[in-house]
Residue, then its C-alpha position, 0 to 999 in steps of 0.5 A: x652425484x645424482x638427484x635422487x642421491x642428493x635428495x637422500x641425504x638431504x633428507x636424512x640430515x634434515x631427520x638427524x635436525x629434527x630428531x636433535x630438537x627433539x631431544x633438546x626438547x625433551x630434555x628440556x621437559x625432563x628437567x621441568x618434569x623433575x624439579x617438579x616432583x623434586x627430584x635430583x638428577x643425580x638421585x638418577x642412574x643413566x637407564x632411568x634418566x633415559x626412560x624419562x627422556x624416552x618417554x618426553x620424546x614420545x609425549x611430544x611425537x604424539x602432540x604433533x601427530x595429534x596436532x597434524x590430524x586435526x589440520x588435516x580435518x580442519x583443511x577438509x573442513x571435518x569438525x572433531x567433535 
């Protein structure tokens, strides 16, 4: 097997690690989000426990890409405000 192909699957096993603890995170924020608003799980179909999952998952996504930009300005010595 070459470099480029080792690389690769690297890569896509690092993604699968990610995608996981992303999951388990959101999942995690799931159940806060429903013990807050009292709501039992099973009060829920799977479609619907799926979309608020979803929607963690993006909460998250966009923490860090928002996060990452202002490192990255913060390195170019660019303030936010």
């Amino acid at each position: 097997m070459n470099l480029t192909l080792q690389m690769r699957k690297l890569s896509g096993e690092y993604r699968e690690k990610i995608r996981l603890k992303l999951r388990e995170k959101a999942i995690l924020r799931t159940k806060a989000r429903l013990i807050e608003n009292r709501i039992e799980i099973d009060e829920l179909s799977d479609e619907e426990i799926e979309v608020v999952i979803k929607d963690e998952e993006d909460k998250i996504l966009d923490e860090y890409k928002t996060k990452g930009i202002i490192a990255l300005l913060a390195l170019l010595g660019i303030s936010w405000i």
